[in-house]
PDB file with SEQRES, HELIX, SHEET and CRYST1 records, atoms N, CA, C and O in Angstrom:
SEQRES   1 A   84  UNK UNK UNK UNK UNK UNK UNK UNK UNK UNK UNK UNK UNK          
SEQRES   2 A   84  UNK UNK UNK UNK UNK UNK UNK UNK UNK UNK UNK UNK UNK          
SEQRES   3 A   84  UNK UNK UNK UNK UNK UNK UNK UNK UNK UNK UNK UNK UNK          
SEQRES   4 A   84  UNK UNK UNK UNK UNK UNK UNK UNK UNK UNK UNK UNK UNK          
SEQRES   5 A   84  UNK UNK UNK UNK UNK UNK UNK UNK UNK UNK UNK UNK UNK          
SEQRES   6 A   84  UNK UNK UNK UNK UNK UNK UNK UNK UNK UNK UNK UNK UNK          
SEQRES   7 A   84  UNK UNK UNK UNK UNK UNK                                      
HELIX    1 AA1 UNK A    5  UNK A    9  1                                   5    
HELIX    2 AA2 UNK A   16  UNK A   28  1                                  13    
HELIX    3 AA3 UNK A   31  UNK A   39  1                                   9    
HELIX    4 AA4 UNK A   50  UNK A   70  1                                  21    
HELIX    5 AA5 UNK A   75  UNK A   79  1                                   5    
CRYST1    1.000    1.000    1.000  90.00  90.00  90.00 P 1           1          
ATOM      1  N   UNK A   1       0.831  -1.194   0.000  1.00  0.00           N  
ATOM      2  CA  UNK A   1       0.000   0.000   0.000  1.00  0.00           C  
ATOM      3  C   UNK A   1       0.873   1.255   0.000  1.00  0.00           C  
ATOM      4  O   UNK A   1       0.743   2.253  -0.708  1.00  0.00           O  
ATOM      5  N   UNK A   2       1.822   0.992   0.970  1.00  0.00           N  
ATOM      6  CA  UNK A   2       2.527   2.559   0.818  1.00  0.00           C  
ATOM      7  C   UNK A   2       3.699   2.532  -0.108  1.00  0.00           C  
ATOM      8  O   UNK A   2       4.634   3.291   0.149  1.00  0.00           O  
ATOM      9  N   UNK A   3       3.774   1.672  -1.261  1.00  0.00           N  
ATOM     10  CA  UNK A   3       4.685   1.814  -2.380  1.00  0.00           C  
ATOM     11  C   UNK A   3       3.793   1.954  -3.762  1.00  0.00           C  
ATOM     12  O   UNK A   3       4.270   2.019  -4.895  1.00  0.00           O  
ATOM     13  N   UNK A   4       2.629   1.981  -3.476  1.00  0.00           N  
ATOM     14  CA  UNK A   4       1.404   2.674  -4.165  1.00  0.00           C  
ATOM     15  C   UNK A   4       1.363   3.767  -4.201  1.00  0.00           C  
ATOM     16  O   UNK A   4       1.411   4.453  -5.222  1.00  0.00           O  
ATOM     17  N   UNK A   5       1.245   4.228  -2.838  1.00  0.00           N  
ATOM     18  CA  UNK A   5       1.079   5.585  -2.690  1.00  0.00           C  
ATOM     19  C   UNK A   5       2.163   6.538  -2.953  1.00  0.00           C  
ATOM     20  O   UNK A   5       1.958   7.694  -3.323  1.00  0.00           O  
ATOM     21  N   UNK A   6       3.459   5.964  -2.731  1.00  0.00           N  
ATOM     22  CA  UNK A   6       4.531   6.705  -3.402  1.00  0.00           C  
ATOM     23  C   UNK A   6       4.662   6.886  -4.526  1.00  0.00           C  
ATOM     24  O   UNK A   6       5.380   7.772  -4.990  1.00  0.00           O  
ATOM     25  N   UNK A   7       3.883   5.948  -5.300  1.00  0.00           N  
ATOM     26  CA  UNK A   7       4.519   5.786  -6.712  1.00  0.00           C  
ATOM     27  C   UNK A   7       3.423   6.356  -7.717  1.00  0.00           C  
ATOM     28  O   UNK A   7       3.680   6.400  -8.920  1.00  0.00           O  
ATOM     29  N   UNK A   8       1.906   6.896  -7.099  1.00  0.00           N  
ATOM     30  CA  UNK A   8       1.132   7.759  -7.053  1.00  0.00           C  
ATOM     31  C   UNK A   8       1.216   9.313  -7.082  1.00  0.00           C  
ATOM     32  O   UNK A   8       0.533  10.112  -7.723  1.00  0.00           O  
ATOM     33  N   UNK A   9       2.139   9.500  -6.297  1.00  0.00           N  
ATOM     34  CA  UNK A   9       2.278  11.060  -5.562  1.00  0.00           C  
ATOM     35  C   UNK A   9       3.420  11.328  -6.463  1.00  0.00           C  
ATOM     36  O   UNK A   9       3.342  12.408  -7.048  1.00  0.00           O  
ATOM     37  N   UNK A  10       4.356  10.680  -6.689  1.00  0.00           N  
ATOM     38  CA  UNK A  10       5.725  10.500  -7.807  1.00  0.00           C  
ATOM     39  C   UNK A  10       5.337  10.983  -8.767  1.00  0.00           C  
ATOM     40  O   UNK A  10       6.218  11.710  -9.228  1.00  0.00           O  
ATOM     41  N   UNK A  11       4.103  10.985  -9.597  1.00  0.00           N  
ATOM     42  CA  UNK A  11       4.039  11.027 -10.957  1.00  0.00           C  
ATOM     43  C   UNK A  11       4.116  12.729 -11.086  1.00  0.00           C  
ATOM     44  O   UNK A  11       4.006  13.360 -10.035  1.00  0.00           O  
ATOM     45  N   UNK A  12       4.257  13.287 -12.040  1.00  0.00           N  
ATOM     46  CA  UNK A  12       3.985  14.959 -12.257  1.00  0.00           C  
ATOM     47  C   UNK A  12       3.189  15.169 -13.069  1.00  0.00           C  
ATOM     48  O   UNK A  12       2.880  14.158 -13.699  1.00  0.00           O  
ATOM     49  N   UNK A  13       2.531  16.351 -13.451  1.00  0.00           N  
ATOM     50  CA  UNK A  13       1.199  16.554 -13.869  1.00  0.00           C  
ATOM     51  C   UNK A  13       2.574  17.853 -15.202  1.00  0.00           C  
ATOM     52  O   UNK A  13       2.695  17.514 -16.379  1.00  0.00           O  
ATOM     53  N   UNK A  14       3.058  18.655 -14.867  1.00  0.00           N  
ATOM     54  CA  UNK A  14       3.459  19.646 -16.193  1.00  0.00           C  
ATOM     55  C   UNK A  14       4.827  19.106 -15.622  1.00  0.00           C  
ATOM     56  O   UNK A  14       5.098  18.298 -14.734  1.00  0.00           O  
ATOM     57  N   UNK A  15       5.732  20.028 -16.661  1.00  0.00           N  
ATOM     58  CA  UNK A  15       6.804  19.978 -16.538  1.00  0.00           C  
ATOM     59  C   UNK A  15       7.260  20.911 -15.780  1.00  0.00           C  
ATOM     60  O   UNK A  15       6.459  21.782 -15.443  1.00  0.00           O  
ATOM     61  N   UNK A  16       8.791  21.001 -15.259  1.00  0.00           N  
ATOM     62  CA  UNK A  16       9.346  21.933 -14.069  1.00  0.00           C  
ATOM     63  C   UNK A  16       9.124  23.251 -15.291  1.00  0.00           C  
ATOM     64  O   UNK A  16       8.306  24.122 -14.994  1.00  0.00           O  
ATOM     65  N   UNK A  17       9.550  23.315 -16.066  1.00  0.00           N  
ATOM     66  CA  UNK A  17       9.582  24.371 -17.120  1.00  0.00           C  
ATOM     67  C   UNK A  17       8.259  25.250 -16.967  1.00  0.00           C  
ATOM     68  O   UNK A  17       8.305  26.469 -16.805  1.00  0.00           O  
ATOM     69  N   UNK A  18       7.141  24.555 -17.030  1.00  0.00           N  
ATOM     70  CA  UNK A  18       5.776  25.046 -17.093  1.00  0.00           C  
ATOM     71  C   UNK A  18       5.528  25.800 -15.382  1.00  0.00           C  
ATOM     72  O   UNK A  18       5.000  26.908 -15.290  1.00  0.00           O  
ATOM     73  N   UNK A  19       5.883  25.200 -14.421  1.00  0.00           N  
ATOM     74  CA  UNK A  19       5.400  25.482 -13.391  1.00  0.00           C  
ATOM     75  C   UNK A  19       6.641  26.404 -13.000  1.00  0.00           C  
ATOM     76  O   UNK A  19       6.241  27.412 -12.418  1.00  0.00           O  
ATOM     77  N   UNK A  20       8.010  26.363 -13.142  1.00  0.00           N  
ATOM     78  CA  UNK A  20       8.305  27.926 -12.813  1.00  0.00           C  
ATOM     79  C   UNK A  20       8.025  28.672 -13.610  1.00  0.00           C  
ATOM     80  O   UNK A  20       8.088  29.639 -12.851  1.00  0.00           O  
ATOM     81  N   UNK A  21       7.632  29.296 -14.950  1.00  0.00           N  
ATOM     82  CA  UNK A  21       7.128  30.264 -15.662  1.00  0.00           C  
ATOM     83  C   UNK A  21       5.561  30.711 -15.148  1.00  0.00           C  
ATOM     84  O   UNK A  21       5.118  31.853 -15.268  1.00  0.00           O  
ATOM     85  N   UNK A  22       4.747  29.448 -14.491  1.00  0.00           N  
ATOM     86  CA  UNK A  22       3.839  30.426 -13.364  1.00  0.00           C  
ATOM     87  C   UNK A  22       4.143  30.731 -12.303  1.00  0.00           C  
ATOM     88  O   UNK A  22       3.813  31.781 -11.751  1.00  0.00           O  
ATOM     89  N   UNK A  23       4.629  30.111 -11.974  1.00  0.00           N  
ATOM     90  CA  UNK A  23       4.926  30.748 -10.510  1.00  0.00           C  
ATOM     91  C   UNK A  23       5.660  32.049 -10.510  1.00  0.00           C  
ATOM     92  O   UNK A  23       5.469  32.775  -9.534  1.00  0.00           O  
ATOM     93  N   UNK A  24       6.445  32.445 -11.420  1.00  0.00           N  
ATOM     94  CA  UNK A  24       6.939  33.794 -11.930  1.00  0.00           C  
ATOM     95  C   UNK A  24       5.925  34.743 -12.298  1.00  0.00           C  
ATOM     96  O   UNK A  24       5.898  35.901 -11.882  1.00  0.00           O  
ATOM     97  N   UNK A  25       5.150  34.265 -13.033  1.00  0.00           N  
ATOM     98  CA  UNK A  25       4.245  35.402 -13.553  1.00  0.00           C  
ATOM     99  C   UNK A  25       3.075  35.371 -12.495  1.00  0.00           C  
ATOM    100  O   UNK A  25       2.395  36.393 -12.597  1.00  0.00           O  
ATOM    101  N   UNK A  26       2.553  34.363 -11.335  1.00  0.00           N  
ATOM    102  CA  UNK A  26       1.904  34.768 -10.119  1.00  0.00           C  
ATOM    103  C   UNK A  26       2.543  35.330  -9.127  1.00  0.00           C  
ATOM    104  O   UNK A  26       1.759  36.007  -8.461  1.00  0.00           O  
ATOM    105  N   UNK A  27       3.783  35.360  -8.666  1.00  0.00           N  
ATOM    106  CA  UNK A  27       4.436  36.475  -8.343  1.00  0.00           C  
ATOM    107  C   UNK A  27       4.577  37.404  -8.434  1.00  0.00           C  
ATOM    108  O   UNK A  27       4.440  38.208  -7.513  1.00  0.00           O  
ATOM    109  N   UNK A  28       5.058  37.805 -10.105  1.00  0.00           N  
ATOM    110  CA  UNK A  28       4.718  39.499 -10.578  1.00  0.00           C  
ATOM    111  C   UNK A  28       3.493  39.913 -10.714  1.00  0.00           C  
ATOM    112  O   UNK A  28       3.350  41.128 -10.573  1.00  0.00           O  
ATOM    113  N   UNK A  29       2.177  39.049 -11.035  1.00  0.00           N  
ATOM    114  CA  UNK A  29       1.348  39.813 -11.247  1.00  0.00           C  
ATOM    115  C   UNK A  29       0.351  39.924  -9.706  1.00  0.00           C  
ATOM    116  O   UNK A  29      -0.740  40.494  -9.677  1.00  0.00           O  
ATOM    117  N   UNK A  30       1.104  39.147  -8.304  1.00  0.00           N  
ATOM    118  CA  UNK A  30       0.323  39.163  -7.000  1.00  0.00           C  
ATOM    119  C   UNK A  30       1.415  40.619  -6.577  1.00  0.00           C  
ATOM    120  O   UNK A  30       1.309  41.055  -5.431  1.00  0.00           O  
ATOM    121  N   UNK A  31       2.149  41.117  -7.282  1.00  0.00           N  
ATOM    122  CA  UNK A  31       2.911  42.094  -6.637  1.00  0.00           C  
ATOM    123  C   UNK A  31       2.643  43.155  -6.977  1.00  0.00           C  
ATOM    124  O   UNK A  31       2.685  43.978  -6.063  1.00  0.00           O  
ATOM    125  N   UNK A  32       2.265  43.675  -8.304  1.00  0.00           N  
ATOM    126  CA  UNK A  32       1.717  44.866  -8.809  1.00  0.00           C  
ATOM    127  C   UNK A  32       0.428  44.832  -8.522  1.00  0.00           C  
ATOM    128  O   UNK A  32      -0.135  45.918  -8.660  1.00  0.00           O  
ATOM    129  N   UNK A  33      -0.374  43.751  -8.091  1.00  0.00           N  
ATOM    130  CA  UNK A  33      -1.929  43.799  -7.558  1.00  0.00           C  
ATOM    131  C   UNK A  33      -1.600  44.117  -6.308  1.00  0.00           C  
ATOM    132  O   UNK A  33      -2.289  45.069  -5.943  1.00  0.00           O  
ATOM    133  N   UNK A  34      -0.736  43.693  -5.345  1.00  0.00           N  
ATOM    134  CA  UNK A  34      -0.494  44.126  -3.720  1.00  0.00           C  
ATOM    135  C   UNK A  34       0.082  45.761  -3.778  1.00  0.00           C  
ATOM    136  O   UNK A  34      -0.092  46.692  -2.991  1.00  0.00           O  
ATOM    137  N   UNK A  35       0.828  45.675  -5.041  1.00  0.00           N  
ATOM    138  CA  UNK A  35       1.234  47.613  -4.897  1.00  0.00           C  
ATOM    139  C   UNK A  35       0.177  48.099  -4.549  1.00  0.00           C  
ATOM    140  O   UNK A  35      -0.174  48.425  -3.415  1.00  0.00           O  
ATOM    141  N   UNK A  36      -0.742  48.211  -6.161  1.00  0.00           N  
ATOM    142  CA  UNK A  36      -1.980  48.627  -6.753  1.00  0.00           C  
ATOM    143  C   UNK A  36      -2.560  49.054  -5.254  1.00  0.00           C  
ATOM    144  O   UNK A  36      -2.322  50.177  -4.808  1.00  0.00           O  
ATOM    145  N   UNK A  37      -3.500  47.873  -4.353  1.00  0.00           N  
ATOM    146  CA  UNK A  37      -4.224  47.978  -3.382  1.00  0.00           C  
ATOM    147  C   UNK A  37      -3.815  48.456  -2.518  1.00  0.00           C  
ATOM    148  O   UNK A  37      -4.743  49.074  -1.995  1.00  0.00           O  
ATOM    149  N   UNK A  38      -2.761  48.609  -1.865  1.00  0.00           N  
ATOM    150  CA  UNK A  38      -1.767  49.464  -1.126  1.00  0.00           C  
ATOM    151  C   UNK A  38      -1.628  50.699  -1.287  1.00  0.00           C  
ATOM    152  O   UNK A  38      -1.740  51.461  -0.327  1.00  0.00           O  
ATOM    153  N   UNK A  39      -1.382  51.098  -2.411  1.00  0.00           N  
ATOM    154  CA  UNK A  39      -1.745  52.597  -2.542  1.00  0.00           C  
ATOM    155  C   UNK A  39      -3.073  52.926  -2.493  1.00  0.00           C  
ATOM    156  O   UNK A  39      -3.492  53.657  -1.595  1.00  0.00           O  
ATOM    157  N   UNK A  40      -3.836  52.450  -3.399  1.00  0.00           N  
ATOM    158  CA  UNK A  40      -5.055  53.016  -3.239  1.00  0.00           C  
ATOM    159  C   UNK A  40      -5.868  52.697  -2.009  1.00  0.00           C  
ATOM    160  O   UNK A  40      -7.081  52.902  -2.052  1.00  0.00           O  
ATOM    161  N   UNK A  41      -5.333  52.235  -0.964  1.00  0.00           N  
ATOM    162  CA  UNK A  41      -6.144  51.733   0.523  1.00  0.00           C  
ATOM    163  C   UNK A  41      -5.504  53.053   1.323  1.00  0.00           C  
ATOM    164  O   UNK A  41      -6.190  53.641   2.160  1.00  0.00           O  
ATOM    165  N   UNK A  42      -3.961  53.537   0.967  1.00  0.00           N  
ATOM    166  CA  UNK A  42      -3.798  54.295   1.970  1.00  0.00           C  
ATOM    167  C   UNK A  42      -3.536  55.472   1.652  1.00  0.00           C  
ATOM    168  O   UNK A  42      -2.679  56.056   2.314  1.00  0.00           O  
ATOM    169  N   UNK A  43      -4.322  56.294   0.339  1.00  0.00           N  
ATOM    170  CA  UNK A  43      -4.951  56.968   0.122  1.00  0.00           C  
ATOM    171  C   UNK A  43      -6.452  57.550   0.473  1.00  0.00           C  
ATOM    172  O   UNK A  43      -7.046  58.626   0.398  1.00  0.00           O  
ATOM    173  N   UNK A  44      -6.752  56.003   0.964  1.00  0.00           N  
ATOM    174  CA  UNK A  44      -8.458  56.471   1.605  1.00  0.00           C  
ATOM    175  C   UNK A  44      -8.222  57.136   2.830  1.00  0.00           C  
ATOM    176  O   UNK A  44      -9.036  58.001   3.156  1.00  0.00           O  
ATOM    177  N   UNK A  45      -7.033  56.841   3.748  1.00  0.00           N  
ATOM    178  CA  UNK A  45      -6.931  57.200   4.536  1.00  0.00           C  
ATOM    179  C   UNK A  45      -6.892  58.567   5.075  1.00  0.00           C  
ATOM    180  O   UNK A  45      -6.902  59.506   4.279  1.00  0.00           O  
ATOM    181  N   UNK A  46      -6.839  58.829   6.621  1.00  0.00           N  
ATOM    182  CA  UNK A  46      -6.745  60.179   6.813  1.00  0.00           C  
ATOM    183  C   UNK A  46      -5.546  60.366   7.588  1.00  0.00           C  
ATOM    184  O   UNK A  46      -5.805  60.833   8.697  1.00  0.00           O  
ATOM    185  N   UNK A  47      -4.105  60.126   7.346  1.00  0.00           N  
ATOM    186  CA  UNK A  47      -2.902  59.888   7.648  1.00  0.00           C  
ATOM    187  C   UNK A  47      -1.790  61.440   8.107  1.00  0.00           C  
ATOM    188  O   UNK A  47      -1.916  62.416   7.368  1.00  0.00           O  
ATOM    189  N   UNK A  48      -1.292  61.490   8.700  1.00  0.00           N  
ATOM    190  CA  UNK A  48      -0.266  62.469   8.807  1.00  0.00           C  
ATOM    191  C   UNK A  48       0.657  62.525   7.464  1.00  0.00           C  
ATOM    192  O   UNK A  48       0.098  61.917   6.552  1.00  0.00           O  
ATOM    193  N   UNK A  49       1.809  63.036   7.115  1.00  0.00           N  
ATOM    194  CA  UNK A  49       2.685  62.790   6.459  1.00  0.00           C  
ATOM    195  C   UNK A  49       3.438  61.888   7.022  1.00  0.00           C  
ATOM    196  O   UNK A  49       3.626  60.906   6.304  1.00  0.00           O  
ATOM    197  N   UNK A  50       3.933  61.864   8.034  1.00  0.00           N  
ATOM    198  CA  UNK A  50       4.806  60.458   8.798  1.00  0.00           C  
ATOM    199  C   UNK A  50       4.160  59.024   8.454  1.00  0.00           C  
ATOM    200  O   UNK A  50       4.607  58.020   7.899  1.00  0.00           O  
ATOM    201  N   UNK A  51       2.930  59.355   9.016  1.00  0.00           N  
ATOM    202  CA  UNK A  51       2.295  58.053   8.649  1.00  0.00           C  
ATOM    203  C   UNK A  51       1.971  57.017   7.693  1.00  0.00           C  
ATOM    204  O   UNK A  51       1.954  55.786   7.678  1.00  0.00           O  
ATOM    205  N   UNK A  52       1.615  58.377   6.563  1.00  0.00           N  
ATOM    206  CA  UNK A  52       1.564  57.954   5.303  1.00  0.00           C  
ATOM    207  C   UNK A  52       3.363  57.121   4.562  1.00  0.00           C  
ATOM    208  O   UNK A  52       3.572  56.068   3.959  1.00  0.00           O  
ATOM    209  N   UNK A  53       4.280  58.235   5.017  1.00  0.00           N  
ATOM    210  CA  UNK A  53       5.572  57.832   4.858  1.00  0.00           C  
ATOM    211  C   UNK A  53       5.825  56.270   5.084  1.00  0.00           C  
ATOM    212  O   UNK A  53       6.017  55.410   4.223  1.00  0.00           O  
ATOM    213  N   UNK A  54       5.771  56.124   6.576  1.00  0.00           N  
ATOM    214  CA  UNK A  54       6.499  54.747   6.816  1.00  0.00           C  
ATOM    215  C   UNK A  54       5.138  53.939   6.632  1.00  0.00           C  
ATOM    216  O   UNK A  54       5.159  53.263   7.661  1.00  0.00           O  
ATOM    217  N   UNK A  55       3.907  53.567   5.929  1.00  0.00           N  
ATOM    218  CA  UNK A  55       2.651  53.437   5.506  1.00  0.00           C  
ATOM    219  C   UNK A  55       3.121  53.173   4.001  1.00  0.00           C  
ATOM    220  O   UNK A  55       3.238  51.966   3.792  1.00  0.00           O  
ATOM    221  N   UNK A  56       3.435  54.005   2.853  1.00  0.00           N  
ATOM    222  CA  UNK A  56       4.390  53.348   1.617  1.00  0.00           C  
ATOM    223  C   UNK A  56       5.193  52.452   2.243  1.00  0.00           C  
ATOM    224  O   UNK A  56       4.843  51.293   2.464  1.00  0.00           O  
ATOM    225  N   UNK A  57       6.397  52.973   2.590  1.00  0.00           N  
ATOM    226  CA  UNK A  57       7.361  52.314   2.870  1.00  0.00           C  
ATOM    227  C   UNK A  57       6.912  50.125   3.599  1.00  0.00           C  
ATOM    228  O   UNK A  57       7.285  48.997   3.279  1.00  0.00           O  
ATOM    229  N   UNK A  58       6.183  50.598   4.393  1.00  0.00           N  
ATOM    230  CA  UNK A  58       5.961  49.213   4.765  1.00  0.00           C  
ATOM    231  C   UNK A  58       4.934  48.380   3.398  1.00  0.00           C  
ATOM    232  O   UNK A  58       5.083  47.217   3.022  1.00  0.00           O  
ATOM    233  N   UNK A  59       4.077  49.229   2.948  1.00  0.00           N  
ATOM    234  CA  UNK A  59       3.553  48.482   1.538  1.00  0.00           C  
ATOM    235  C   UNK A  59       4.518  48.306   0.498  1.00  0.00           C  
ATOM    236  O   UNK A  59       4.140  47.965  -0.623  1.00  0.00           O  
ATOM    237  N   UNK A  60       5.567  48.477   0.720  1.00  0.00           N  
ATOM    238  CA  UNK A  60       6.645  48.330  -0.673  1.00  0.00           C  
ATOM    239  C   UNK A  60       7.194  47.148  -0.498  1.00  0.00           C  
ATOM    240  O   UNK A  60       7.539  46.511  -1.493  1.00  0.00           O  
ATOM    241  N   UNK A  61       7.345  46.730   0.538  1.00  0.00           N  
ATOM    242  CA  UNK A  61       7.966  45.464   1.416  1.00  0.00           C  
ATOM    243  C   UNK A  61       7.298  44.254   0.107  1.00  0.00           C  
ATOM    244  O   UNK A  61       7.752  43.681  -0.883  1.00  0.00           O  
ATOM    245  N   UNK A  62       6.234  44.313   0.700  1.00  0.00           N  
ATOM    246  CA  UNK A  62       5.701  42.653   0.328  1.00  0.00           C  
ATOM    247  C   UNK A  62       5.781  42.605  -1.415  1.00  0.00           C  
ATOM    248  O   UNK A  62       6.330  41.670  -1.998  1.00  0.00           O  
ATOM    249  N   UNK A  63       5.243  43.581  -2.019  1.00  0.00           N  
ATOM    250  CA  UNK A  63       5.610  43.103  -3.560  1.00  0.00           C  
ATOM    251  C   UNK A  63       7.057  43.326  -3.989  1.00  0.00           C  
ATOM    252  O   UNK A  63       7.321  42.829  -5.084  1.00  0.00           O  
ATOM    253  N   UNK A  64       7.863  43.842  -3.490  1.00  0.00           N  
ATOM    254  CA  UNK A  64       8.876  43.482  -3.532  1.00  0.00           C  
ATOM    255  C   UNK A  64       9.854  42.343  -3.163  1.00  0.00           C  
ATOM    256  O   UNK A  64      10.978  42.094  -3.600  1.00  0.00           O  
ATOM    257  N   UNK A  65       8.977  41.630  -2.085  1.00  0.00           N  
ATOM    258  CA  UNK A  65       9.827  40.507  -1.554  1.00  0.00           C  
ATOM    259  C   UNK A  65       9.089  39.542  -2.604  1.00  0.00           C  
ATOM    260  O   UNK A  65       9.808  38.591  -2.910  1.00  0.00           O  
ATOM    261  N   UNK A  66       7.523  39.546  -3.388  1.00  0.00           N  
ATOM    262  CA  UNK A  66       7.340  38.797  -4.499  1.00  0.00           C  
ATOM    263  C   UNK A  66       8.091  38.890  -5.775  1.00  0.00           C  
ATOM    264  O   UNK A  66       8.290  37.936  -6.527  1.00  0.00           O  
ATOM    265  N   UNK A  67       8.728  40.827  -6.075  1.00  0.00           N  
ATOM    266  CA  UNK A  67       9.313  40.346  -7.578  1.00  0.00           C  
ATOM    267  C   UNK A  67      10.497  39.364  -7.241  1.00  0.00           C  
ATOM    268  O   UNK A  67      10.695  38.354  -7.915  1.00  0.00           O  
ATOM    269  N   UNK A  68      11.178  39.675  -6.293  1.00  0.00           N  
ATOM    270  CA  UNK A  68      12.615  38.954  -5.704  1.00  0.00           C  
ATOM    271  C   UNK A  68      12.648  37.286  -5.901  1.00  0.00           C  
ATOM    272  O   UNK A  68      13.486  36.559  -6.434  1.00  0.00           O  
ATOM    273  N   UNK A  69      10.903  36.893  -4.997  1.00  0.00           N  
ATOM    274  CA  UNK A  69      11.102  35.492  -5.415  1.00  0.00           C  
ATOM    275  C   UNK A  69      10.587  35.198  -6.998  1.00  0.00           C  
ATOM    276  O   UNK A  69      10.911  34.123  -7.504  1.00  0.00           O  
ATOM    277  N   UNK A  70       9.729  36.226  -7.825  1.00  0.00           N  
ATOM    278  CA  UNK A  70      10.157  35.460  -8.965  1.00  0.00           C  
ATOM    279  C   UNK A  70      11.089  35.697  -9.838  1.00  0.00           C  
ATOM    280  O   UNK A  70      11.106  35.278 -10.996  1.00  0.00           O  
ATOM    281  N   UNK A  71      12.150  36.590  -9.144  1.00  0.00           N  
ATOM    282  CA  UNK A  71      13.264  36.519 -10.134  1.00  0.00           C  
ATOM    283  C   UNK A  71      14.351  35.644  -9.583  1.00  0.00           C  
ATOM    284  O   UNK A  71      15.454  35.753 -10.119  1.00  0.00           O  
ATOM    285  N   UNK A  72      14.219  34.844  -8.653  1.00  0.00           N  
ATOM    286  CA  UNK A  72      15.269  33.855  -8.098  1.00  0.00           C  
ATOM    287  C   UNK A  72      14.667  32.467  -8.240  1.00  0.00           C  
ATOM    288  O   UNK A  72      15.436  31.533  -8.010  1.00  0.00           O  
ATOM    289  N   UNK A  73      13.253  32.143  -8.626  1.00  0.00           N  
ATOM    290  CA  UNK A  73      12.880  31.077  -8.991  1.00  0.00           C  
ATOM    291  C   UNK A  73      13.165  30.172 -10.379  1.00  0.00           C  
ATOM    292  O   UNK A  73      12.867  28.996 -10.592  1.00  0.00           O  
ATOM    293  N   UNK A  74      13.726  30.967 -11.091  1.00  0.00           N  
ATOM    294  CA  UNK A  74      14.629  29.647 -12.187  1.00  0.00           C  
ATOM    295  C   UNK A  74      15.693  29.262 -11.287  1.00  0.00           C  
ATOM    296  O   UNK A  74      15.982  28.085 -11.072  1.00  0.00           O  
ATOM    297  N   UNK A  75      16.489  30.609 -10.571  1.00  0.00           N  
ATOM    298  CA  UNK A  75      17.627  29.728 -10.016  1.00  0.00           C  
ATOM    299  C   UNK A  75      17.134  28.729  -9.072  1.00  0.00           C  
ATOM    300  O   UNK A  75      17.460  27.548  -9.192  1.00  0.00           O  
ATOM    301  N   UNK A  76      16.581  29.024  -8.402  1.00  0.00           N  
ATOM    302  CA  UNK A  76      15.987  27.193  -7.097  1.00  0.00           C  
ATOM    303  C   UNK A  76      15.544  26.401  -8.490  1.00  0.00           C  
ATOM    304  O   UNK A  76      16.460  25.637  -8.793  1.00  0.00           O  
ATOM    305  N   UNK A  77      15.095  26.371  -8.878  1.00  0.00           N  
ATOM    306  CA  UNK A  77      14.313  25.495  -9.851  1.00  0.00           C  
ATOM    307  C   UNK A  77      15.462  24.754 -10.348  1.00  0.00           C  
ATOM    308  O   UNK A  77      15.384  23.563 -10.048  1.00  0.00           O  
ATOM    309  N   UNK A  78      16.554  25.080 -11.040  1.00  0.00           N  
ATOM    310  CA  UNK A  78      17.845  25.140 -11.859  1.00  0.00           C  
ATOM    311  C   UNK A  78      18.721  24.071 -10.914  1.00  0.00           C  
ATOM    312  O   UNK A  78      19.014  22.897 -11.142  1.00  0.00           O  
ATOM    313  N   UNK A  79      18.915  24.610 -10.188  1.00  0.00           N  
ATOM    314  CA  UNK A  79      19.646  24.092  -8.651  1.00  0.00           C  
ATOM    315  C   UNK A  79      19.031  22.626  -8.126  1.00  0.00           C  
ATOM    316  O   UNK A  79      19.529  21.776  -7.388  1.00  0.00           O  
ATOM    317  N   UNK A  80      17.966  22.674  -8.692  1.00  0.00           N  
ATOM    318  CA  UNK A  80      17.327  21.309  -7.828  1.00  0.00           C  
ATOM    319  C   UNK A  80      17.201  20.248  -8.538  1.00  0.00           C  
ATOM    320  O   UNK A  80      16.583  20.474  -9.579  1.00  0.00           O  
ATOM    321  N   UNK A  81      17.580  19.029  -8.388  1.00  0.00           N  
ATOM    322  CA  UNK A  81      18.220  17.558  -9.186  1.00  0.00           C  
ATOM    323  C   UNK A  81      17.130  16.533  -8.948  1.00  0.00           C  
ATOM    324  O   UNK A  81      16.722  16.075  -7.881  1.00  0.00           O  
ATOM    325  N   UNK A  82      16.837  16.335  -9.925  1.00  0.00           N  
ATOM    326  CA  UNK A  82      15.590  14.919  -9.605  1.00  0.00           C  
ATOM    327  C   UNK A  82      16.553  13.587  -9.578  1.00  0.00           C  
ATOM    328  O   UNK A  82      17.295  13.212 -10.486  1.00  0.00           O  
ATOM    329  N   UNK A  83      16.349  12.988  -8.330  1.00  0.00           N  
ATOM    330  CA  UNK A  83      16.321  11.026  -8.062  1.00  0.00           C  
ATOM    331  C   UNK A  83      15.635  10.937  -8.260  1.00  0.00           C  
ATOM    332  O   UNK A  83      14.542  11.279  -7.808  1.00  0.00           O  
ATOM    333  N   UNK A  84      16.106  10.208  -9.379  1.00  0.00           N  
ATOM    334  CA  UNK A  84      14.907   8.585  -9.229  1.00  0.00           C  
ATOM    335  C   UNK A  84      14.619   7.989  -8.449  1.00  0.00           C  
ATOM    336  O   UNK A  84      13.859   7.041  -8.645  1.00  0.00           O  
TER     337      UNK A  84                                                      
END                                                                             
């Protein structure tokens, strides 16, 4: 039973090729949608200038830490060796 199930879960559905080229482009495009809403959320606001300041600044964080991982995801991808 559980050399079934390994040999089940083993199989792949696309190729590595296919699935880092999405995962790249759901990265960039969850990062310019997290800008996008970020600005326009803390624009509704009724903020100081300070606030607003470190308020960008902390919304710049997260789509930036997404373009980063999809521009380092061929390299993990690249880097990583299939056993048989």
């Amino acid at each position: 039973m559980k050399d079934t199930i390994t040999r089940f879960f083993g199989h792949t559905i696309s190729s590595d090729a296919f699935d880092m080229r999405l995962g790249q482009v759901i990265c960039f495009v969850a990062g310019v949608l997290m800008l996008v809403v970020s600005m326009w959320k803390l624009t509704r606001l009724d903020l100081s200038e300070a606030q607003f300041f470190f308020g960008v600044l902390m919304s710049l964080c997260v789509p930036l830490l997404l373009v980063i991982v999809g521009l380092v995801l061929p390299i993990a991808t690249t880097g990583w060796i299939r056993h048989p």
